[in-house]
N, C-alpha and C positions, 0 to 999 in steps of 0.2 A: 690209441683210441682216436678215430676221427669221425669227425661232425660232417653231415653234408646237407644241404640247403639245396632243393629244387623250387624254382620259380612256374608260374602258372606256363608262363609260355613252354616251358621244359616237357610240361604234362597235359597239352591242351586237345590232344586225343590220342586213339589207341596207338598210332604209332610210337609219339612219346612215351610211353609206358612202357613199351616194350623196349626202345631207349633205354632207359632209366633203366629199366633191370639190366640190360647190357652192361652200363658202366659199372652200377654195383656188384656184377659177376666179377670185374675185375678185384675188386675190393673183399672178395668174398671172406678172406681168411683173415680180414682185419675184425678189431671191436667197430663194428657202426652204428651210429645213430645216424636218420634220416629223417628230418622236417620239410615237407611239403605243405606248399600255398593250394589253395584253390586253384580247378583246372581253368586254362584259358581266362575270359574272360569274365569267369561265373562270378567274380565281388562284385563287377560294373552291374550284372545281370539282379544280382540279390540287394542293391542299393537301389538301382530302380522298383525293387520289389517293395522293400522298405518303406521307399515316399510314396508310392500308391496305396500299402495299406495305411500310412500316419494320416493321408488325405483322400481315406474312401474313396477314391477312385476307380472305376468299371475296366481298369485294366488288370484289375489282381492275377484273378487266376490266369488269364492267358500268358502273362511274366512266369508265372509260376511255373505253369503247363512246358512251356519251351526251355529252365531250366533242369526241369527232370528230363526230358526228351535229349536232352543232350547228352546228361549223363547215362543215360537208361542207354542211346546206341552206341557210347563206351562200350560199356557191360556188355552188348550182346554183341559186338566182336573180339570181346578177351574171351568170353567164359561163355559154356552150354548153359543154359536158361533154368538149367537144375542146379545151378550152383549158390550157394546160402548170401554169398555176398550181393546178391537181388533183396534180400531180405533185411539183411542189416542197411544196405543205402536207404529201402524204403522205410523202415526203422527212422532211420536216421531222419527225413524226409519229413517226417510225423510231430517232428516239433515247427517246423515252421505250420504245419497242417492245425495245429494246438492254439498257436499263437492268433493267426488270421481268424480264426473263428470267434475271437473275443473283441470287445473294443479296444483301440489303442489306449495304450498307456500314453499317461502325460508328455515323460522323459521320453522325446525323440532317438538320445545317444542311446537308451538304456534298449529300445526298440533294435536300435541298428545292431550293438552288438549281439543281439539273439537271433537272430535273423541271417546277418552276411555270417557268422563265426561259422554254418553251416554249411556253406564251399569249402572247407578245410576239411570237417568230420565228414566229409561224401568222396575227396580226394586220398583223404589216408586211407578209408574202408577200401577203397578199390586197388589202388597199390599197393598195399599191404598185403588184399587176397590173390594177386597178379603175382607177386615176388612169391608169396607160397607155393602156387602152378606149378611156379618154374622152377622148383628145387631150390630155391633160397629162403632159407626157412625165418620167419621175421614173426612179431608180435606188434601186434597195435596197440598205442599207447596215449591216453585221455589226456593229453597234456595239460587241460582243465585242472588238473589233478596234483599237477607239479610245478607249475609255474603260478606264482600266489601273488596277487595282487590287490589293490584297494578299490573301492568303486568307482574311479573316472572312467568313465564307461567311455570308448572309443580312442582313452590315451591312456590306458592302466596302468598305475605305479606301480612294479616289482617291487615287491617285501623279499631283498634279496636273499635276508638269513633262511625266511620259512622255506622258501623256494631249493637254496641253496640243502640246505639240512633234509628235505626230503627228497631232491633228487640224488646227493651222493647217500643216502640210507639204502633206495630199492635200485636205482639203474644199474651200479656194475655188476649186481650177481643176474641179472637178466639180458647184460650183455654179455656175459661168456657164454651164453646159449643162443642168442637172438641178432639180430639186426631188428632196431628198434625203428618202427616209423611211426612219427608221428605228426601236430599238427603246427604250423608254423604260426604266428599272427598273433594266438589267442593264447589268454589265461581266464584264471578264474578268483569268485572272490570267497570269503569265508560262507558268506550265505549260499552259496554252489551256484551263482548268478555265471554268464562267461561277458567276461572284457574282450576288446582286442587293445592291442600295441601300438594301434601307429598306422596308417594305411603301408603298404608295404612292408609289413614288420616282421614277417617272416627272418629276413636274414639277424634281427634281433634276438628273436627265438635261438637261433642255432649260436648265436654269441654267449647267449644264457646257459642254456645245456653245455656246452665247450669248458667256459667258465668253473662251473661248478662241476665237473669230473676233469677237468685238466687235460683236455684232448690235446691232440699231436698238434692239430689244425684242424680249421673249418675251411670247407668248398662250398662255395655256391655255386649254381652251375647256370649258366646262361646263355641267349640266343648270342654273344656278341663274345669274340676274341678275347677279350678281354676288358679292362678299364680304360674307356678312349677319352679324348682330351674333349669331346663333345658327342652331343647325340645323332648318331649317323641319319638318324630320321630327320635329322633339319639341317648335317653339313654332309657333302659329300668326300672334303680331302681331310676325314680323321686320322691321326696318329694312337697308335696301341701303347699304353706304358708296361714293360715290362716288370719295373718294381717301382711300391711306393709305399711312402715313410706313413706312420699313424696318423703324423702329424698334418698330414698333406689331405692325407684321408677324411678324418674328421673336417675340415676344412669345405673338401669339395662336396661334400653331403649336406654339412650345416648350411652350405650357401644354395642346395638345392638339386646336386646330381642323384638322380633317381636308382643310377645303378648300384646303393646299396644306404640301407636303409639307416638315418642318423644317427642313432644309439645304438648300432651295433661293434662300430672300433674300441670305444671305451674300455667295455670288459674283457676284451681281447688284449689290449696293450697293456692292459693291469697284469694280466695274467702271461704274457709275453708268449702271446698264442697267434702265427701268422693266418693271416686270410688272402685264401687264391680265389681268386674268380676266373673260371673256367668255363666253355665253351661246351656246351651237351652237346654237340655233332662232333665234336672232334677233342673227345674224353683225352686223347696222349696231349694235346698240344699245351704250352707251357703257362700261357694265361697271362694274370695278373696277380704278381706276391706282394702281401700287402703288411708288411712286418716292423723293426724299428729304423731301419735302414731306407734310403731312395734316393731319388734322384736329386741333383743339384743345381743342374739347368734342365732349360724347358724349352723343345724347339717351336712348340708352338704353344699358344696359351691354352690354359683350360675354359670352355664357354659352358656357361651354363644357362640355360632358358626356363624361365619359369612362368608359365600363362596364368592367364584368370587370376589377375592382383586387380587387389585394392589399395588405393592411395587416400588417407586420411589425412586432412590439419585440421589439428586442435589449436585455439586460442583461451585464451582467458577472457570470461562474458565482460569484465572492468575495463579489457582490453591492455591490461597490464604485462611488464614484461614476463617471460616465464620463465620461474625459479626453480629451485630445485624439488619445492613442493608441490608444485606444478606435475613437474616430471613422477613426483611420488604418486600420486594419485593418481595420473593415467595406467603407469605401470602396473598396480594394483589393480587394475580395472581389468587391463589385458590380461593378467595373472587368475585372476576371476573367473574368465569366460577361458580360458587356454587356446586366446589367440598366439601363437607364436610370431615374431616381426622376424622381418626379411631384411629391412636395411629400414633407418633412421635418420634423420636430419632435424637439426634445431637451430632457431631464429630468433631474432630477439622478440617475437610477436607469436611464434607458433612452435608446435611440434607436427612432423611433415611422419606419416608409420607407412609403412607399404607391407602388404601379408596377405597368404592367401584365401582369397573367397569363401567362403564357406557359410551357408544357408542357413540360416535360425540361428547363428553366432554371430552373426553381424549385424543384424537387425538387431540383436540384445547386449553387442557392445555397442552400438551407436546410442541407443535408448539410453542406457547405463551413460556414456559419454555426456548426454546432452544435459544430465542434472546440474553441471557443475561450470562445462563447458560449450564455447561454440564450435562448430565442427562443418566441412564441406567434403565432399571425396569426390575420387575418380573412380571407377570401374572399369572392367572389362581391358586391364594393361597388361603389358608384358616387361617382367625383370628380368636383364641380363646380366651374369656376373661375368667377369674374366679375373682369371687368377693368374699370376707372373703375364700380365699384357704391356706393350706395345700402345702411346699415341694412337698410332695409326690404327691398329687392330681396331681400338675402341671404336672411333672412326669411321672404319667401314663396314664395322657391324650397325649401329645405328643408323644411317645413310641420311634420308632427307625425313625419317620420321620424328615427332614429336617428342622433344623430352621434356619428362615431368619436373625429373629429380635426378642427379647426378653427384654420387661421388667415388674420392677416391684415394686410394693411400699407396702405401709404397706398392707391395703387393697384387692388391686385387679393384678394382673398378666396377662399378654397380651403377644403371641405369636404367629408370622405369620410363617407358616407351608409353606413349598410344597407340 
């Protein structure tokens, strides 16, 4: 049985789709499950939509208007205009149409995930009726419905048993008839509310699913060769890894590489399930296998870029050294607000957090900070990690720009920039 994971870029119009059935024709005679994200660009599209209804703003419905338009001229170069899955997208379509009509609710999170979770249920309604067309006979499947989570709305805690017990209950007797698509990102909570995972959490999703039916393997499939040592959109002379250890994995995700999504190695290495990351234009080519095993040396380092940080130091208002208790309290604070930190530094006067930006959470952990403590920040910086680096790498990556913060250990090197 295997898991496959397509990304937005995979499906960001009718070409991709027709793609994507392409590679699963090859797969035909296997069990599949299939999680797809949102087409293209539609989460950035349905986040913008989001802050303009939280802040009554006069740009709603034209946000709105231009992401149905996009999907709507999908649809009318797969399908003759007689066909029902016009009906289910607009179906679909009709809760965000529910929502806007009312005043915002308080919880901004609780808004975001009702709202963006809907590039998901408009991307599987379409592939799903695209893969039927074309003689691949597939079922759409509410994933809302199987993956069960708590109300952290925009970072939902998997309750893995509920999850686990009712996916292996209904999914195998529905995959020996079907290829299963479904949605990647999102769950749901007991109240029938939907969460998402994580921005990018798609390849989470298919870790979950794999997981709990014990697939062969999970594919993700992506615009890029494989797993490179940095992002081609900001180096031009990357190197491709052809395999790499869990341990490596987890690693360059937790410090912030985008190419696949933090908590999705975990369940996978528990369950000694490899993950390939493969290439949708070039379905035969060998990728990246991501299992217990990899590499030993590194011809070049692994770079990671991380924009739009925030650098905080906290002191004590007494101006006292800072103790362990010290450290207790902040932590808790962060833990509160589910700011996750990037890299830390401690002084005998302060603590130095560097993490990423993020709006109405930062303005309510500073608030929150300032009862206890004094506090100054940077904005608008960039973290660089290197993993197995080189002096000099470090070095001419940073060049003549400003550094905030700098450390470093055997392994890996971290540097927040102006």
């Amino acid at each position: 049985m295997l898991v496959f994971k397509f990304g937005g870029a995979s499906v960001k119009d009718a070409a991709g789709i027709i793609n994507l059935s392409k590679v699963v024709e090859k797969y035909k005679h296997e069990k599949l499950l299939i999680v797809v994200s949102a087409m293209g660009k539609t989460t950035n599209a349905l986040e913008r939509l989001t802050k303009a209804y939280v802040n009554q703003s006069d740009g709603i419905q034209l946000i709105y208007n231009e992401i149905k338009e996009y999907h709507y001229a999908i649809l009318s170069e797969l399908f003759d205009h007689s066909h029902p899955v016009f009906d289910d997208v607009e179906n679909t379509f009709v809760e965000i149409d529910w929502m806007i009509e009312d005043e915002p609710h308080d919880d901004y999170d609780f808004i975001y995930d009702q709202i963006v979770s809907i590039g998901e249920l408009v991307s599987t309604r379409i592939i799903n009726a695209y893969l039927n067309q074309v003689g691949l006979t597939s079922k759409w499947l509410d994933v809302r419905g199987y993956i069960h989570t708590d109300n952290t709305y925009r970072e939902g805690i998997v309750e893995w048993q509920k999850t686990c017990t009712h996916i292996e209950q209904e999914l195998p007797a529905l995959l020996e008839k079907n290829i299963i698509v479904t949605q990647g990102f999102l769950g749901g909570t007991s109240e029938n509310f939907t969460t998402t995972l994580g921005r990018e959490g798609s390849d989470y999703t298919a870790a979950i699913f794999a997981s709990c039916l014990k697939a062969e393997s999970v594919t993700t499939w992506k615009d890029v060769p494989g797993i490179l040592n940095a992002d081609p959109k900001l180096f031009t002379d990357t190197v491709k890894f052809d395999r790499l250890s869990y341990t490596e994995a987890i690693e360059m995700t937790y410090y912030g590489a985008a190419v696949i999504h933090p908590k999705t190695i975990k369940p996978l290495q528990n369950a000694h399930i490899p993950l390939l990351v493969k290439p949708f234009n070039d379905p035969d080519a060998a990728g990246t296998i991501i299992s217990e095993t990899g590499l030993h040396q590194y011809e070049k380092p692994v770079i990671i870029v991380k924009q739009n940080q925030v650098l905080v130091s906290v002191s004590a208002k007494d101006y006292s050294f800072i103790t362990e208790d010290h450290l207790s309290a902040v932590f808790t604070l962060f833990a509160k607000y589910h700011v996750k930190i990037n890299v830390m530094q401690v002084s005998a006067l302060s603590i130095s957090v560097c993490f990423d930006y993020r709006e109405g959470k930062f303005e309510k952990l500073l608030q929150a900070l300032s009862q206890d403590f004094n506090h100054k920040y940077n904005s608008e910086l960039t973290l660089i990690t290197l993993r197995h680096y080189k002096a000099d790498e470090l070095r001419n990556l940073t060049g003549d720009r400003k550094v905030l913060l700098e450390q470093t250990s055997r392994n890996t090197a971290q540097v927040v920039l102006k």
